[in-house]
Structures are given as C-alpha cells and as structure tokens.
C-alpha positions in Angstrom: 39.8 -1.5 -7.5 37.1 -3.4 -8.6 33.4 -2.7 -7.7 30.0 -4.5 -8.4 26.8 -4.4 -6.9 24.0 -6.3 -6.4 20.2 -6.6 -8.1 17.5 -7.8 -7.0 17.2 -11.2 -8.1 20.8 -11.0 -6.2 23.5 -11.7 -9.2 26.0 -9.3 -9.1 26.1 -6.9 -11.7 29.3 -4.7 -13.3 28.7 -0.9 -13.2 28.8 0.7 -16.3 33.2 1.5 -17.6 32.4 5.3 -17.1 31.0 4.8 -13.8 33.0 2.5 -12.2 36.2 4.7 -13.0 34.8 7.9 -11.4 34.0 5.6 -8.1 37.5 4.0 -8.3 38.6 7.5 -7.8 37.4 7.8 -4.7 38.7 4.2 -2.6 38.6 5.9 1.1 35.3 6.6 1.3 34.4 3.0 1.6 36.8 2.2 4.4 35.4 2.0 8.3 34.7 5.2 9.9 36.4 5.7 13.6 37.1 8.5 15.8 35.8 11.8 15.5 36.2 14.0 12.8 35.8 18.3 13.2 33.1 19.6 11.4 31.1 22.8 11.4 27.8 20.9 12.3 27.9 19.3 15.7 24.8 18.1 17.8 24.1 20.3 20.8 21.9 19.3 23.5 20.2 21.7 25.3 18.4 21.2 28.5 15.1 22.7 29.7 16.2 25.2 32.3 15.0 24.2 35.8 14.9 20.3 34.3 15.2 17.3 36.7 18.0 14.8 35.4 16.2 11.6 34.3 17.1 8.6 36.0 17.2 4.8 34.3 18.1 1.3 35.4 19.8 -1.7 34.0 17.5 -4.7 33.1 18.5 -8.2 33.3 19.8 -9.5 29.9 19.9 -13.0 28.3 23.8 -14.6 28.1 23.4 -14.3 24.5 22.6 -10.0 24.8 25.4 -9.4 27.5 28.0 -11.1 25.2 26.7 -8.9 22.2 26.8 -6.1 24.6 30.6 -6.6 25.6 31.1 -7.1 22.1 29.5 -3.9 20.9 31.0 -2.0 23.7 34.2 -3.0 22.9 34.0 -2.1 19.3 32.4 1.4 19.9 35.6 2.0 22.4 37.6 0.9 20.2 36.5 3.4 17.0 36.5 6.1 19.4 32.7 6.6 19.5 31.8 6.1 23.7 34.2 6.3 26.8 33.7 5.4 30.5 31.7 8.1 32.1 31.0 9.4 35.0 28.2 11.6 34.6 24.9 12.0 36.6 22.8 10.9 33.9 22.2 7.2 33.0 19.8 5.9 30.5 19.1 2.3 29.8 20.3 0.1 26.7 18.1 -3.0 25.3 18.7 -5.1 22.2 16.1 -5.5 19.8 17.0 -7.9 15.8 17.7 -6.0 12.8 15.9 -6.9 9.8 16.1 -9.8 7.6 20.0 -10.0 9.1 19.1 -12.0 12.6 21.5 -10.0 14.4 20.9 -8.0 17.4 21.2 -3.4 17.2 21.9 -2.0 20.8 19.4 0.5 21.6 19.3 3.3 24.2 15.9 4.6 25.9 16.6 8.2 25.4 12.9 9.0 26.7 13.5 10.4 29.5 16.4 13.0 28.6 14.3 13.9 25.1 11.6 15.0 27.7 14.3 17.9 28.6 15.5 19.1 25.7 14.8 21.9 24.1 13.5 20.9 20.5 14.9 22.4 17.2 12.7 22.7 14.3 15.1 21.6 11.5 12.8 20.3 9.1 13.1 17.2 7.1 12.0 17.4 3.4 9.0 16.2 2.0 9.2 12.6 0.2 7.2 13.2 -2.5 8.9 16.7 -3.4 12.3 15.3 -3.2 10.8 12.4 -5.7 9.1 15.1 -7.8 13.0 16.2 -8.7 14.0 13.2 -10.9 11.5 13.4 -13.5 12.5 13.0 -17.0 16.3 11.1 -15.8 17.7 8.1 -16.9 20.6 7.4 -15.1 20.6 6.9 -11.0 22.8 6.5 -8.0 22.1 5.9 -4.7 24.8 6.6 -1.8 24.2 5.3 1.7 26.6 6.9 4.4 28.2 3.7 7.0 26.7 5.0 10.4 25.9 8.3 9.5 24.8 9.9 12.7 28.2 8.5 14.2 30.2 10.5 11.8 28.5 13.5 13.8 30.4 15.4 16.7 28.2 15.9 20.0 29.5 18.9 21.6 31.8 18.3 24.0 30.0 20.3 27.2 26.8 18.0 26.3 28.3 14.6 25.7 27.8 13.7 29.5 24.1 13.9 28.7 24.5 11.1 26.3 25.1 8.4 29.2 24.0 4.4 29.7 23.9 2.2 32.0 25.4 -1.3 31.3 26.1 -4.5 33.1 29.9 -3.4 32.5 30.1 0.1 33.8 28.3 3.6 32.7 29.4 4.8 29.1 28.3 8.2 27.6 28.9 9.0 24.1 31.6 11.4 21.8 29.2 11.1 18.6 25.5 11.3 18.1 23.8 8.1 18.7 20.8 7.2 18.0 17.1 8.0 19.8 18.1 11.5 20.2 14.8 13.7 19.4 16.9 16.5 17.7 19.3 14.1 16.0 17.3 13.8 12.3 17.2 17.3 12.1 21.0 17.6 12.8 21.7 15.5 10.3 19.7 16.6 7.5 21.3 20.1 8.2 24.9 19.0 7.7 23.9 17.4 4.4 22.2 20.4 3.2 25.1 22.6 3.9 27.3 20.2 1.9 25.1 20.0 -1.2 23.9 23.2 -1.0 24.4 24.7 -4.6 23.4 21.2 -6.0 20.0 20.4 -4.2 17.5 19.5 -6.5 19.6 20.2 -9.5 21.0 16.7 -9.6 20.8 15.3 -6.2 18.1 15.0 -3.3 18.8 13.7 0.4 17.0 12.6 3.4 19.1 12.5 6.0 21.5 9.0 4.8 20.2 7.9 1.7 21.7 10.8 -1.2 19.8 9.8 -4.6 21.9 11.3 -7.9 20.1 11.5 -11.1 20.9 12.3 -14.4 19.7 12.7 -18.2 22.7 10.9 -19.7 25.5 8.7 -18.9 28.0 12.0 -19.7 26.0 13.9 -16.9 26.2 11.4 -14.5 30.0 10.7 -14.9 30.3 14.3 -13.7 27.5 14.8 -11.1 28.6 11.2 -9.2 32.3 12.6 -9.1 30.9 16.3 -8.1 29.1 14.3 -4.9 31.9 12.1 -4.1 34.7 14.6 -4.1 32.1 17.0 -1.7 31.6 13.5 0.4 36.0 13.4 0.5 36.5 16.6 1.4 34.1 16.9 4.3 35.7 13.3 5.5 32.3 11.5 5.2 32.4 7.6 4.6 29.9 5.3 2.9 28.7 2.1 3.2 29.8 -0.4 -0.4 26.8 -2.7 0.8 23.9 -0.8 0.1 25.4 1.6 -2.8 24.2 1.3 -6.0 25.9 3.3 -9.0 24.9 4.0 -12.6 21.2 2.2 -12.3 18.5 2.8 -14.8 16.2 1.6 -11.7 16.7 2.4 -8.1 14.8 1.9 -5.3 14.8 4.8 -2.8 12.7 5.6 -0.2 10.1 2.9 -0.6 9.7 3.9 -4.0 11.2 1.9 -7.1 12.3 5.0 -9.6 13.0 5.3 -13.3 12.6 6.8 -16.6 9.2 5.1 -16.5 7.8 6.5 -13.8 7.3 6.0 -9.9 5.7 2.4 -8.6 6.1 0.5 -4.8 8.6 -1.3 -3.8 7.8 -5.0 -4.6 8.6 -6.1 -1.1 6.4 -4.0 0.5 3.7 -4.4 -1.8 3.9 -8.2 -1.0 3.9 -7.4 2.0 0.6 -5.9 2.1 -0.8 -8.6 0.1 0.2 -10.8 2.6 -1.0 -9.1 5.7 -3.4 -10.9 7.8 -6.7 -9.7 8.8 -6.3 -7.5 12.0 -7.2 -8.8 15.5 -7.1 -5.3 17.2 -6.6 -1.7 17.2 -2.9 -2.4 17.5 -2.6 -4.8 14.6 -4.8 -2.1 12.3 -2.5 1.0 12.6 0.7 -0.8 11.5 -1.5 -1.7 8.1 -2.9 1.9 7.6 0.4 3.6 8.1 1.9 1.0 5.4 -1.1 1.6 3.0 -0.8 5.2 3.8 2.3 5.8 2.6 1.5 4.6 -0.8 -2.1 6.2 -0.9 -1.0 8.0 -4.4 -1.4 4.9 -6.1 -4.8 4.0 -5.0 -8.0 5.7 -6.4 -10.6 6.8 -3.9 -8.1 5.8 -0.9 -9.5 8.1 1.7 -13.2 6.7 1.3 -12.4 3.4 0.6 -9.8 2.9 4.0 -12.7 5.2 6.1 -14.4 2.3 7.7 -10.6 0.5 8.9 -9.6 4.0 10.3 -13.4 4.1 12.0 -12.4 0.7 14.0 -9.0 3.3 15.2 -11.2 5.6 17.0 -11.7 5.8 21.1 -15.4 5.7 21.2 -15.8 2.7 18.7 -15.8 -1.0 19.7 -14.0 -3.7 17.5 -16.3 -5.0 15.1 -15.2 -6.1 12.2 -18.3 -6.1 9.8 -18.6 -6.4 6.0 -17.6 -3.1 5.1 -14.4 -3.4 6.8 -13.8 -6.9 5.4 -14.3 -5.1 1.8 -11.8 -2.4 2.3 -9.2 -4.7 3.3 -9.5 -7.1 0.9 -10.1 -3.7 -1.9 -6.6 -1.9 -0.4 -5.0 -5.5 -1.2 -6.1 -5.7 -4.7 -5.6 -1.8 -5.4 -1.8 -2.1 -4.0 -0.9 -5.3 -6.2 -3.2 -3.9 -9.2 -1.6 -0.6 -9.3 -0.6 2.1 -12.5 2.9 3.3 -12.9 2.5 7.2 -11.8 4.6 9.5 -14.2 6.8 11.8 -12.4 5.2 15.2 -13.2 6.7 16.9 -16.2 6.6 21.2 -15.6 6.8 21.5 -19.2 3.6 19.9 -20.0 0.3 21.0 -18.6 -1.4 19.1 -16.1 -5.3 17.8 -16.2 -7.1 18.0 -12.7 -10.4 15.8 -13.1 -12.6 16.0 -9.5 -15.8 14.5 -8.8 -18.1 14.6 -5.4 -20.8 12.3 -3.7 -22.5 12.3 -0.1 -19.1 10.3 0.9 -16.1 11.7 -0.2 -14.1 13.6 -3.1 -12.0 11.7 -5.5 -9.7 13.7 -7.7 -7.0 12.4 -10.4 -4.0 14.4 -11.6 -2.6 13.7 -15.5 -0.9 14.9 -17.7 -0.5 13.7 -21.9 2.0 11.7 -23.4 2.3 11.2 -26.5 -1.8 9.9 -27.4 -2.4 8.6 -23.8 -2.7 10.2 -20.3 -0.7 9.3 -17.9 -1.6 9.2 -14.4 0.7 11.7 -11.7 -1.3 10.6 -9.0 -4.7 9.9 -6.8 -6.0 12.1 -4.3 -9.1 12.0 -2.9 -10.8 12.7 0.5 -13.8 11.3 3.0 -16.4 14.3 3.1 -17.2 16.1 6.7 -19.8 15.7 8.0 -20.6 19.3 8.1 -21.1 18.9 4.5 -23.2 15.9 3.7 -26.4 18.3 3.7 -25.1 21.0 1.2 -25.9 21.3 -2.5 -24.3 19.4 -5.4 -22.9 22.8 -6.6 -21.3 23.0 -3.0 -19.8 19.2 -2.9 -18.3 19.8 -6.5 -16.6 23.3 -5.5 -15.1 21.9 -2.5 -13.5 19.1 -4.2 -11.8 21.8 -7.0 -10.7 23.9 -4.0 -9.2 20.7 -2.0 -7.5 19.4 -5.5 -6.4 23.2 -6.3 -4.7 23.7 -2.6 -3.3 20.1 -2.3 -1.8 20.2 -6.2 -0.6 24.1 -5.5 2.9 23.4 -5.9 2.2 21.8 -9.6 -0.5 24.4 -10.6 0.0 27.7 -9.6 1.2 29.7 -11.5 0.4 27.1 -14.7 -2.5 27.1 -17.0 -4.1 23.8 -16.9 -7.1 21.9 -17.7 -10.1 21.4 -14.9 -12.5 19.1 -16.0 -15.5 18.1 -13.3 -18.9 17.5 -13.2 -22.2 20.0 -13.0 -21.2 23.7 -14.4 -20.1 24.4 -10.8 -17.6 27.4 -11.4 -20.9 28.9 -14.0 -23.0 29.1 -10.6 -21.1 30.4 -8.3 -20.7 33.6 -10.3 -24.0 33.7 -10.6 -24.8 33.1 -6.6 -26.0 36.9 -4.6 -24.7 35.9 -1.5 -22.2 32.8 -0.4 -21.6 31.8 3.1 -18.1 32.5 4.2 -16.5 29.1 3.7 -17.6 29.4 0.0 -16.2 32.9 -0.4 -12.8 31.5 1.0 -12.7 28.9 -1.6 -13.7 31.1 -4.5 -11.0 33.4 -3.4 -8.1 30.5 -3.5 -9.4 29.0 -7.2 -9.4 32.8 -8.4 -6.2 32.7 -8.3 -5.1 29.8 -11.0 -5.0 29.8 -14.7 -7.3 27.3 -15.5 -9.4 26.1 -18.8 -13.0 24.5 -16.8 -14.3 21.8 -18.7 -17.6 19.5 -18.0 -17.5 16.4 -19.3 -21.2 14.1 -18.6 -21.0 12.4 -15.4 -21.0 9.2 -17.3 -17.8 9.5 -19.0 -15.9 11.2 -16.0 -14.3 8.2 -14.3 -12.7 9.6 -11.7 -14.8 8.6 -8.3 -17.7 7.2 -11.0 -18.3 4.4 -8.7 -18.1 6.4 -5.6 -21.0 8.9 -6.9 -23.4 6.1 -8.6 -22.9 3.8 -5.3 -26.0 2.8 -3.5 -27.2 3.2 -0.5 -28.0 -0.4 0.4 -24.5 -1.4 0.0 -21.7 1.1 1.2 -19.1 -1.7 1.3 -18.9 -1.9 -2.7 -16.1 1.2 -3.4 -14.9 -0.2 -6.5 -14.0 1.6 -9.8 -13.4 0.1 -13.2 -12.1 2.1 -16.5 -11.8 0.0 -19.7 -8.2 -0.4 -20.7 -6.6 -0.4 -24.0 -6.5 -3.9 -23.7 -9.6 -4.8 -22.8 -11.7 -2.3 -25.1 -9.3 -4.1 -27.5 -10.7 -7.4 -26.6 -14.5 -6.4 -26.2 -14.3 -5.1 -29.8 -13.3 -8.6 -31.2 -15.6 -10.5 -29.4 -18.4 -8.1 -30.4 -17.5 -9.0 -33.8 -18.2 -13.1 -33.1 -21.5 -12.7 -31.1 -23.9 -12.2 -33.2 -26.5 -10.9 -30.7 -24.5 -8.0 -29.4 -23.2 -7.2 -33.2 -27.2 -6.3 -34.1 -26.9 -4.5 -31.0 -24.2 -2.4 -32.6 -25.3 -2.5 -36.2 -28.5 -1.1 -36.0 -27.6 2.3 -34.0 -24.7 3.0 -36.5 -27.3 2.2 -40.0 -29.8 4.4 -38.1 -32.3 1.7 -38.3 -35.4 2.1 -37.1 -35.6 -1.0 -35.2 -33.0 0.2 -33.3 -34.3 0.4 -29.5 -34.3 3.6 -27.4 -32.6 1.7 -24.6 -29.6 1.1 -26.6 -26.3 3.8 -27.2 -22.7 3.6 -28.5 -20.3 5.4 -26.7 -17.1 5.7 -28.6 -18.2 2.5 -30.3 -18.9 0.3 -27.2 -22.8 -0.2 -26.8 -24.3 0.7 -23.4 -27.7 -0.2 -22.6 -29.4 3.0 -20.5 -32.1 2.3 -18.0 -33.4 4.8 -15.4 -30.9 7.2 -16.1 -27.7 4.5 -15.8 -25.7 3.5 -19.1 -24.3 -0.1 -18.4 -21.8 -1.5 -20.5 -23.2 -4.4 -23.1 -20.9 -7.3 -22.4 -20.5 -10.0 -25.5 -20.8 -14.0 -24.8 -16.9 -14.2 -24.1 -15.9 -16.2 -21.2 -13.3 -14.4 -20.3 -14.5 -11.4 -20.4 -17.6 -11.9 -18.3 -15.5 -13.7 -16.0 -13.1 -10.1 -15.8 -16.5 -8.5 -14.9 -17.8 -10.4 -12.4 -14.3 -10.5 -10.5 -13.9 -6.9 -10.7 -17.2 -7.0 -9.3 -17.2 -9.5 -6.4 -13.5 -10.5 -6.0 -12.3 -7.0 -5.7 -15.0 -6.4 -3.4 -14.9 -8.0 -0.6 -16.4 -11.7 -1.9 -19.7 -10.4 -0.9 -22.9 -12.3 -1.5 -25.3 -13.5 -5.0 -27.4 -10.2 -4.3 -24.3 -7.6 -3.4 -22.5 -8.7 -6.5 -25.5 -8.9 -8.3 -26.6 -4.6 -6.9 -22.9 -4.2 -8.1 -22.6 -6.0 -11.7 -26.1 -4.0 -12.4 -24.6 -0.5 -12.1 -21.8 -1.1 -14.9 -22.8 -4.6 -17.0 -25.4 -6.3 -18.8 -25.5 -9.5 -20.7 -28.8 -11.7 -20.9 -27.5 -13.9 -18.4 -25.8 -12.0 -16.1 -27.9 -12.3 -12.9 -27.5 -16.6 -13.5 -23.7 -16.1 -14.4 -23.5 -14.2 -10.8 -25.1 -16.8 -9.1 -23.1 -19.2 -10.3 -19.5 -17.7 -10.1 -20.6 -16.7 -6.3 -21.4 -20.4 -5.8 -18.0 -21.9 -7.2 -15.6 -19.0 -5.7 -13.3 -21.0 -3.6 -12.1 -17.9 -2.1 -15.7 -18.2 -0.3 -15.9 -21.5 -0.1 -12.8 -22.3 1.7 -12.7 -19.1 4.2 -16.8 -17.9 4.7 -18.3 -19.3 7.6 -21.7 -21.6 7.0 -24.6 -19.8 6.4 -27.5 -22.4 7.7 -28.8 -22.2 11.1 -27.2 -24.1 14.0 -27.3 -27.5 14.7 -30.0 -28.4 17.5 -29.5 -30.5 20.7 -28.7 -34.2 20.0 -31.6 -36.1 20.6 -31.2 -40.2 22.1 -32.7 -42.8 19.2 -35.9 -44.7 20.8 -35.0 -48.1 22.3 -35.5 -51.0 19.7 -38.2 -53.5 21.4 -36.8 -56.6 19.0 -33.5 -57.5 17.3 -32.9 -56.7 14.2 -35.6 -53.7 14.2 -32.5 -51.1 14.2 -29.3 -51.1 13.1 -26.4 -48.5 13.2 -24.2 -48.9 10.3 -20.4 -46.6 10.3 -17.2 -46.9 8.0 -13.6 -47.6 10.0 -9.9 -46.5 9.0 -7.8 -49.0 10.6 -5.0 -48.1 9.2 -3.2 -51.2 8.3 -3.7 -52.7 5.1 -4.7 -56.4 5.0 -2.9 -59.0 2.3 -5.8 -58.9 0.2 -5.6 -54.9 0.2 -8.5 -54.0 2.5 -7.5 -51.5 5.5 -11.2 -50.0 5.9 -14.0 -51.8 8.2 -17.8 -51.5 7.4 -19.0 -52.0 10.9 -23.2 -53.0 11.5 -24.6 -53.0 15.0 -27.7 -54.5 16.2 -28.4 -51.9 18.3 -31.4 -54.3 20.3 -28.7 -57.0 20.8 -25.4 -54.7 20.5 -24.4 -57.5 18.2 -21.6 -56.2 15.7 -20.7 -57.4 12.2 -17.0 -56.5 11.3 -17.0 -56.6 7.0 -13.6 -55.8 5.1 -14.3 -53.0 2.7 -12.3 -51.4 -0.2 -11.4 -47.5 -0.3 -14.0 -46.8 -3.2 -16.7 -49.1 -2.1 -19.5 -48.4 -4.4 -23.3 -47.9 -3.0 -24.4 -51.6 -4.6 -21.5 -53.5 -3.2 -22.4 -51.7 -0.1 -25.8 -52.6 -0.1 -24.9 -56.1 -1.3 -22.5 -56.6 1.6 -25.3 -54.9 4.3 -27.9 -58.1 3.1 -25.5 -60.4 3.4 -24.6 -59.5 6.7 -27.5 -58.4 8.8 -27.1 -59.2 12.3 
C-alpha cells in the first residue's frame, strides 16, 4: 500500500521510508467503520428520576434537505448505526453545511432529553497541558479516528432514548451520536483507558484527534506502531484524510507545533485579521472567544480586550467609542505580529517578570536559550476594582501571587528567577500587621523557591506601557521592546547622523559638555525628562517611520495629538512632533475609512434673482458618455441664468484652467 498526505500549500507529500512501512502494517484501520463493535466503554444514559419525556416535532425541510436526509438515513441503516424505532421519545433532526466542504451534516436537537440526564463529570484535559507535553520533539503524527463517537456502543436499555423524528418514519440510534451532553466525556474515557500507560510519555488525546511525538525518527518508528497496534486491537478505525504521519510540523488543536516552538494556526490568524468591526453584542462574542483562545501570544491581553468585553455586559449600551476601536484594531496587529512561544523546558529554570498599574497586571514567563530569552507565554489580568485604591507595594504583590498560582504547575517545586518592580517582597516582611487578603498571598508565595530580583522600572518591559500610560488617553495600550534587529539598525544609523553621534560621543568621553538630560543605556542614548527616559531616534526614514506606526497604526489610527501624547512617552527626534503631523495627515488607513471632521453642511440657500442678462451665470462640466469623431465626450455647459439661455461647448478630459477660461469669453451668453 501506498500512502501520502497532504501539506498545506496542498501538494502531496511522501512520508518518510521508515514511517510509511510501520503504517502499511496496519491497512484495516483505514477502511469504513459499520456495525457495532463490543467494547468495555459504552455510553449510558441515565434519566432524572421523576423526569417528563421530552417531546419534539418535524419541521418542514427544503427538497434539497429531505433528499440528503433519505440519503443519510439510508447509509446510517445500512452501517448498522440507527433502526426504525418505536419509542416514546422523538427529538427533531435539522441540517446545517459543514465547513469549507458545501455539504450538509444532519443534526439532532438533543435539548430537551440533555435536560433529563443525569450529568457525569468525566473531565476533558486541558489544551495547554496536553501541548506542554511535546516540548523538545522533533518528529509528529497526528491520528484522526473516522466518526469516532459512532464507533461507541449506547447501551442497549437506553438506545430508545436516542430517538428522531423524520419525514420517513421515527429512528433511534445503536451508537452514540452526536449532541449528547455526556458524549465528550465518554469518549475521552475510552481513549484514556486505551493509552493509559503511554499518556503523556509519547502521546496526548482530546477526545478524536491522538497527537504522537517523538525525539528521533527511531523513536517514532516504534511509538506510531505502539499506537496503531493498541488502535487494531481495540477495533478502532481512522480516517486517511485528515492523518498526517512523520511531520516535523503539525497543526493540532488550533495550534501549529514543532521543534520551534508553539504559534496559531495561520487560518485562524487570518481570520482574525479579517474580521469586521462588530455590529452587536452577538457579533463581539464570537471575536473574543477566537482571540481568547490564543491570549498566550498577546502581551497585556486582559487590559487591552477590557473595553470590547465592557460592550458584552447587561447594563451597558452599544457604543462603540475610541477605545474600543483601539483594541480591535491592537488584538489584530498583536495576533498577525506575534513571537513564537517555546514549549516550556523542565530542565531549565524559568524567569517570571510582573509589573502592576491602576489598570491591570501584566506578567511574562521565559526561560534562556542559548544567549537569548525565549518567551513561554503572556499572562496578564484587568485589576478589580476593589484594588485600584491600594498601595504600589499591594498592586505589585498581587500580581507575583496571580503569576505564582496561575504558573503553579511550572514553578512549584522549582527554583526560579522573580524579577518585578519596587522591593515588594523586602516590605512585606517588614509590614506589623497585613489585612487578610495579603496574609493569604504571602502564605501561597512562601511556598516557592524563588531568587527576587528588581530590575528599574525603565528597563522592565513587561506591562512598561501599561504603567507609564496616561490618563488622558486610556485607548493607547501599546508596548514596544527593541529587537535584535532593530537595535541592530539604530546602531548603524547612529553612526551616519552626525547629530545623534555627538549625542553618544560625549557621555562615553565623559565630556563635560555633555548634557544632564542625556543617558546611554546599554549603548542606545535616551534623553530623560521629568522622570521619563525616551529613546533618541537618528534621521533614518525608516526607522522613524517604524516608530510612528508602532505608535499610531498599532493604536487605533488615533489623532495628530494622541499619537503625538504616545510618540512622547518612548521617542525623541528634533522633528518628531512635525513628522507626527505629517504621517497622521497622509495615513490612508484614515483617509479612506475616518469620517470628516468639519462641521455639517448648512441649509441650501436659493441664489438672488439676476435683474439683467448676463449679470449671472451658472457654469457645470457634463459626461456624455459618447465620444465625438474629434475625441470630445465631455460638455462645458454655461447658463444665463436671467435668460436661461445655455451654451453647449465640447471640452477635452484634461481641460486646463486657461483653455477653460478662454473657451468661457468666447462663449458668454
């Protein structure tokens, strides 16, 4: 047998020798699953005692749906899955298209019979502990199972509770079908009994998708066969279409995985870059559950997405203002902009950086590799309102006791590094007497291994942007950090401006000229006014041009005077506050989509009634569509309004103003 599957640009491409003979081994798995197969996990369904039996109805279906429901009902006869029933119970079926395949999937309202049952509380893992599992593996395959809940039994006393209604008769189901509220938590449970003694070792699962990883090819040759051989002997089959086998690079469960690291699935990052602006509460949730999932990936996400979920809430009325405008546009650019996260490494101790404001806590976890840090993932969170009138001290502890208790599973246990602002952990050992939610926290980060560290707010660049932001403008939750790349490039162009080289020459020859205002940070001069250090910026184009869309595009396209309040709390140049002005003038972003600033047009008011001809004229250019044999298709048309006299005059496209005038004298009515 020969086997292939397809990448994502969608040319098919030949598994690896090694793999490909393991899966040859195994050609019955991929064939059609029908009937029902004995196993020890089958679904029960247990009614509420004292329960009323819920009672559908059959709604009117297009020609198109009843032949794709004969059709389906045929097939699902046929494979042993449903059989006529006769049971008191009768739920409804509707259609609704499958994805990106313009098909239709039969669907049955289990609503009213999930009402009924008595709920299990199998639980399903957690995404990002399952994803935790593959980190330092090379190799990757990902099994899907071919209609996995129909290859589980219901139990034979239940299955009349399983019962639809259809334009051909009442049906009730041998298998589990879908909509069934305890049916995910069946599932998972069979898998888990299968793979058992291999769970996290070399394989995770949520409930159909099985994800193998391995260190080497050698590794994988034998933890793929391990998996299929378990899948053969418990008679489970899978679906060829959406297996993928001996991948360096895999997408699984939204997540694109590999010996990089963890980043978004490209199709749903573009399609969060394409959303449109939200018309309604309804339109809004969709967009914050999508962002939500990948909140790892985006700094600051909590305070950032805060006013968007504010516009969610009951007792507030759709109004979609700046701010909200600026966190939409901000989650766009932070989802399409985003770092590679580095699947955490045990063996290596992590860094925990926090920082607090008024607004929220923002809180980064890293860890080193090789000379750089590389980022785990974002956390961060939208401060109560309780606690917008404590101390400093206070806002600082709570975010090392939200970052210790959210990251316990990574740090406890684990000496680490804790670097955040203020000497916070120095003062609350030297506090009398703590109120009781401070005592709770102290006992929880008591019990890590941890080496505090307190870098100067000015170099901790965690939530810098969130702390430093002013008051006048909320909307501006941005954060830059100067890359490798671009510290690269600021470096050379330092070297060919000769204004921003003095600036650096004179603080390193310890001249005396040197002004106070001026300091170099790890070689980059910042210029420090009332207590802010702002990044000198040299006279490259490109560069300035970075800066002012980091600080206006990223934003929100705000205004001259927002961008101008945000360029002034990171940058200076000597011509900054012009540059702004002029880059806000000539975005086309706000040119083509802002709405006109000037006031309203007034009433149209009637012209006053000529009292002789040729006292006023009313002159206006006509398209007429059809081109004349000496090339003229536009009219220049002169009324006497006194006389309504009109002058018809052939004109050229690009008439120029003096042949205009030229043609208006020589014909005045």
């Amino acid at each position: 047998m020969y086997l292939v599957y397809v990448s994502a640009v969608g040319e098919p491409v030949k598994m690896p020798p090694e793999i490909e003979g393991v899966v040859a081994k195994y050609p019955n798995l991929f064939e059609e699953p029908t009937g029902v197969i004995k196993r020890e996990v089958v679904r029960a369904i247990e009614s509420i005692p004292g329960s009323s039996i819920p009672k559908g109805r059959i709604y009117r279906m297009s020609p198109s749906e009843l032949d794709e429901l004969h059709r389906q009902l045929k097939e699902l006869v046929e494979k042993g899955w449903i059989r006529p029933s006769v049971s008191p119970y009768g739920s409804l079926v509707y259609f609704v298209p499958k994805k990106n395949e313009g098909t239709l999937r039969m669907c049955i309202d289990y609503r009213g019979l999930n009402a009924i049952i008595v709920k299990n509380r199998e639980p399903l893992p957690r995404i990002d502990d399952l994803l935790d599992r593959v980190q330092g593996c090379r190799f990757f395959s990902k099994i899907d199972l071919k209609s996995g809940y129909h290859q589980i039994a219901i139990r034979p006393e239940d299955q009349h509770k399983t019962a639809f209604q259809t334009r051909y008769g009442l049906y009730e189901f041998v298998v589990m079908p879908f909509g069934l509220c305890n049916a995910p938590g069946t599932f998972q449970h069979a898998m888990n009994r299968i793979f058992h003694d291999y769970l996290d070792k070399f394989i995770i699962v949520y409930l159909d998708d099985i994800l193998i990883f391995s260190k080497t090819v050698e590794e994988h040759v034998a933890h793929l066969d391990k998996v299929l051989s378990l899948l053969r002997q418990h008679m489970f089959n899978i679906n060829s279409e959406k297996c993928e086998f001996g991948r360096t690079r895999v997408l699984y469960l939204g997540h694109e995985i590999s010996a990089e690291g963890l980043k978004p699935d490209d199709a749903k990052v573009a399609s969060i870059r394409d959303w449109p602006r939200p018309q309604s509460v309804t339109e809004m949730r969709p967009f914050l559950g999508m962002t939500g999932y990948y909140r790892t990936f985006v700094k600051n996400y909590s305070i950032v997405v805060a006013p968007l979920i504010d516009l969610t809430r009951l007792d507030t009325p759709w109004e979609w203002t700046n701010e909200c405008e600026a966190a939409f546009r901000h989650l766009k650019h932070a989802l399409t902009h985003y770092e590679v996260l580095k699947l955490p490494d045990p063996n290596k101790p992590f860094i925990v950086t926090t920082d607090a404001s008024q607004y929220g806590i923002g809180i980064v976890l890293v860890q080193q590799e090789g000379p750089k840090l590389r980022l785990v993932e974002y956390m961060s969170k939208k401060m109560l309102s309780q606690k917008l009138a404590t101390s400093t001290y206070e806002k600082e502890l709570y975010a090392v006791y939200k970052a210790l208790t959210h990251w316990r599973n990574y740090l406890l246990g684990r000496f680490f590094i804790l670097r955040t602002d203020h000497q916070t952990l120095r003062w609350m050992r030297t506090q009398s007497a703590l109120f009781d939610a401070l005592k709770r926290w102290i006992e929880v980060i008591e019990q890590y291994d941890f080496d505090p560290r307190y870098p100067k707010g000015e170099y901790n660049k965690v939530v810098d942007a969130l702390s430093r932001r002013p008051d006048f403008s909320g909307a501006l939750i941005t954060e830059f950090d100067v890359t490798d790349n671009v510290n690269q490039s600021l470096v050379e162009a330092y070297r060919e401006d000769q204004f921003m080289s003095e600036i650096i020459r004179r603080p390193q020859a310890k001249d005396k000229k040197t002004s106070a205002e001026f300091e170099l940070v790890n070689g980059l001069p910042f210029l420090e006014k009332a207590g802010n250090k702002r990044l000198c910026v040299p006279n490259s184009e490109s560069l300035r041009s970075l800066f002012l869309g980091e600080c206006h595009d990223a934003t929100g396209h705000f205004g001259y005077k927002k961008t101008a309040a945000n360029l002034l709390q990171r940058f200076w140049w000597p011509t900054m506050m012009r540059d702004a002005q002029l880059y806000v003038e000539t975005c086309q972003v706000c040119q083509r989509d802002k709405p006109r600033t000037q006031a309203p047009l007034g009433l149209l008011k009637p012209l006053p009634i000529p009292e002789r001809p040729g006292e006023s004229l009313s002159m206006d250019f006509m398209d007429t569509l059809v081109t004349s044999k000496s090339g003229m298709r536009h009219i220049f048309v002169i009324v006497d309004r006194f006389r309504k006299y009109a002058r018809l005059v052939a004109m050229p496209e690009t008439a120029k103003t003096k042949y205009v005038i030229r043609m208006l004298k020589e014909n005045r009515v």
